[in-house]
C-alpha positions in Angstrom: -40.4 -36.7 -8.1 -38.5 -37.3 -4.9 -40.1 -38.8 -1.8 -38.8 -37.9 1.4 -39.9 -40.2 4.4 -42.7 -38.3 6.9 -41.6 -36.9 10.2 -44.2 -35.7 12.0 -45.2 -32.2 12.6 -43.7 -29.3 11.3 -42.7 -28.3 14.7 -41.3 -31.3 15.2 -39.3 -31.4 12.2 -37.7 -27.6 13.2 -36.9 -28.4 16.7 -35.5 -32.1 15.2 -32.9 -30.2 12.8 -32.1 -27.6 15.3 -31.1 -29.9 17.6 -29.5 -31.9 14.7 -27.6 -29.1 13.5 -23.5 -29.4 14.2 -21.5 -26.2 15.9 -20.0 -24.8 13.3 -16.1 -23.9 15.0 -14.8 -21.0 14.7 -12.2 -19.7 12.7 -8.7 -19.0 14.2 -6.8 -16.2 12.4 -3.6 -16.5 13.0 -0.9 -13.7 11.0 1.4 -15.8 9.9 5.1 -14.5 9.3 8.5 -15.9 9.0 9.7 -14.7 12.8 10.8 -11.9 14.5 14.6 -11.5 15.7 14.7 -8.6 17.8 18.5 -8.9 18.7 19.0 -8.7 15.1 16.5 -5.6 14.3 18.1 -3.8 17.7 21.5 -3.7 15.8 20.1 -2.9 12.3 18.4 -0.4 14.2 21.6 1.4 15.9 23.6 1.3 12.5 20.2 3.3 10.5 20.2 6.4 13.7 24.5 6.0 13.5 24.7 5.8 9.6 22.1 9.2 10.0 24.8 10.9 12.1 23.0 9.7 15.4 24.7 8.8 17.9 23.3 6.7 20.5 26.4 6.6 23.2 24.6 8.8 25.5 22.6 7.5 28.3 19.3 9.2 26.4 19.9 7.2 23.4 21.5 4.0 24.4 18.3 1.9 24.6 16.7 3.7 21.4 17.5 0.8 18.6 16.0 -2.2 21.5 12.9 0.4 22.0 12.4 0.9 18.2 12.8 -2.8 17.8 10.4 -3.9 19.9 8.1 -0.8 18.8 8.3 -1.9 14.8 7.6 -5.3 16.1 4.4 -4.7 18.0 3.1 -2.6 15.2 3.8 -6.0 12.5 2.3 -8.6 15.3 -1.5 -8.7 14.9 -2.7 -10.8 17.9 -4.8 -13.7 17.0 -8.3 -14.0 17.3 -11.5 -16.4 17.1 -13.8 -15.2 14.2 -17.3 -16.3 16.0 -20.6 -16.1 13.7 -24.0 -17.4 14.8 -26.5 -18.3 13.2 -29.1 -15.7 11.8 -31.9 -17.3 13.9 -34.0 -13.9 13.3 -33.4 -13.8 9.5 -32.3 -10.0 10.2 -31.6 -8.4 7.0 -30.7 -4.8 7.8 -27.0 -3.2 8.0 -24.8 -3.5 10.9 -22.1 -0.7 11.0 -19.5 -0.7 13.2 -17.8 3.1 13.3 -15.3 4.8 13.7 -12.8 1.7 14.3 -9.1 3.1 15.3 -6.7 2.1 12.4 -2.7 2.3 13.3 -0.4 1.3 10.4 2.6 2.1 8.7 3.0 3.7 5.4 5.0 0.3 3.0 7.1 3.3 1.4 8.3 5.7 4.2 7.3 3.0 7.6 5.3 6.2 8.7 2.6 5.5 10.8 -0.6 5.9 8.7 -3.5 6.9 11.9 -7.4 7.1 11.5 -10.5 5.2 11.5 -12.3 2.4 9.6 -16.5 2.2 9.5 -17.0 -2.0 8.5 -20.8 -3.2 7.6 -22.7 -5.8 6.3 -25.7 -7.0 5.7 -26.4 -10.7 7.1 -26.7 -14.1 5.1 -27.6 -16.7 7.1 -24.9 -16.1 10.2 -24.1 -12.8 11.6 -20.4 -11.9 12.9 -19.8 -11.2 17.0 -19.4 -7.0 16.7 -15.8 -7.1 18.2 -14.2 -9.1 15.4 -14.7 -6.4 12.7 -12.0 -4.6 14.8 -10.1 -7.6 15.1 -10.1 -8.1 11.1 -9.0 -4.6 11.0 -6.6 -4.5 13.1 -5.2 -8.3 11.6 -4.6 -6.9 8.2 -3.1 -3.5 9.5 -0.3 -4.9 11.6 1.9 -4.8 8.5 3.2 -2.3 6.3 0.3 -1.3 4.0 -1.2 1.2 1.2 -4.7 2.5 2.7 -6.2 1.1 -0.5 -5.4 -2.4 -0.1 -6.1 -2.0 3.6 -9.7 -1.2 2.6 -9.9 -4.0 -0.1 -8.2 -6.4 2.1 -11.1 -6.0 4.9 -13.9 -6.1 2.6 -12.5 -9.5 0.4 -11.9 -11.3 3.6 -15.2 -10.6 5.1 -17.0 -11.6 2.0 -15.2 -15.1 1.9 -15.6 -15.9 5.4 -18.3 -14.3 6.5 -20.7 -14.7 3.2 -23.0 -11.7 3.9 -25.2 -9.8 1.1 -22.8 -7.2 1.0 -19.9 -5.7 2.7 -18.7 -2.2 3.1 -15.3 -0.6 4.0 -14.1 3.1 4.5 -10.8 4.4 6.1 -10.0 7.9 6.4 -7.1 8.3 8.1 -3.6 10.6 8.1 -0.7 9.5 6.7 2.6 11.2 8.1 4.2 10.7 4.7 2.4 13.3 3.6 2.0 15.7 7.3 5.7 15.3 8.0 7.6 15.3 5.3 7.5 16.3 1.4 4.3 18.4 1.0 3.9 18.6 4.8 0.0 19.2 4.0 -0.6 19.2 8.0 -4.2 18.2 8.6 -5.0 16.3 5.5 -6.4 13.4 5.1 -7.1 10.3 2.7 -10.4 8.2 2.4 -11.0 4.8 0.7 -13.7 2.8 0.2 -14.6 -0.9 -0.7 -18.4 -1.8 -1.8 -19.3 -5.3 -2.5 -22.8 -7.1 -2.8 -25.8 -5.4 -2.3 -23.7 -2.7 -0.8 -22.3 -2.0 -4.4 -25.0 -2.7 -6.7 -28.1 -1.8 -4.9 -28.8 2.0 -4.7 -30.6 3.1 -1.4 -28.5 0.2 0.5 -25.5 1.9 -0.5 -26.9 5.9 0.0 -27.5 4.5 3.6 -23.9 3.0 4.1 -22.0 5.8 2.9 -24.2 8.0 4.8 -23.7 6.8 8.4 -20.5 6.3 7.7 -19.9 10.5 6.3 -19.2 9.6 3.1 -20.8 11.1 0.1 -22.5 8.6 -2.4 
């Protein structure tokens, strides 16, 4: 047996460790990435429209390889952001959904934007996540060229590891102009993933629930 040395009241001892307790920082996520050189992409950018029989000598055209420069380089530059949890005070133990996030990526095979939505929840541990960063993780892992899967498992494994909930759920449905513009052109379609983890996965009714709010079928 263990002793531990007496401190009083109980109420003492809660308000003791609360005061006791250390801010936990937050977390800065920062994408990290070997540099952009936009002079460089401006001119690989004017040889691609001339080496497709585009000329860009008119006054229309002449700033189109700066322009898609800087475009493809917004769309790869996730901005940074603060992931801020607090502590789970309440013990709440019920879902938090955030829907119908906007997702804007680019398909890895074609670079054609991928558009849509992304419905992110979890069920709190002991700290629960400021609502705005589930965008912000969203948005951090689709600055890049992606597949929607991975986008979806990406979210979901990062949340779990940083954010150590009960579960975590993911679904994107979104349009991918791979397949609306070109090829099959099957205008109108679109693609849904999902990623289940924790209690989210293994547990039933929790799951009937997410997929539910969300639209999805179980």
């Amino acid at each position: 047996m263990t002793e531990r040395p007496h401190r009083g009241t109980a109420r003492t001892d809660l308000r003791d460790e609360e005061e006791a307790a250390p801010v936990r920082p937050a977390l800065r996520v920062v994408h990290e990435s070997e540099g952009i050189d936009l002079a460089a992409a401006e001119a690989a950018a004017g040889q691609f429209l001339n080496a497709l029989g585009i000329s860009t000598a008119s006054e229309s055209l002449r700033g189109t390889p700066g322009r898609m420069a800087r475009a493809y380089a917004e769309l790869f530059s996730p901005r940074p952001f603060d992931l801020t949890t607090f502590p789970n005070d309440e013990g709440y133990d019920e879902l938090v959904l955030a829907r119908r996030i906007p997702v804007r990526t680019v398909c890895e095979h074609h670079l054609l934007p991928i558009v849509g939505t992304a419905h992110v929840g979890y069920l709190p541990g002991a700290r629960i996540l400021g609502l705005s960063k589930l965008a912000r993780v969203v948005e951090h892992f689709a600055c890049r060229p992606q597949v929607q899967e991975r986008l979806t498992k990406q979210v979901a494994d990062w949340l779990q590891t940083h954010l150590e909930p009960k579960g975590v759920g993911v679904v994107v449905e979104a349009e991918h102009a791979c397949m609306t513009l070109r090829g099959v052109q099957a205008t109108g379609s679109s693609t849904m993933t999902s990623t289940l983890l924790g209690l989210l996965r293994s547990d039933a009714r929790t799951r009937s629930e997410f997929l539910g709010l969300t639209g999805a079928t179980s």
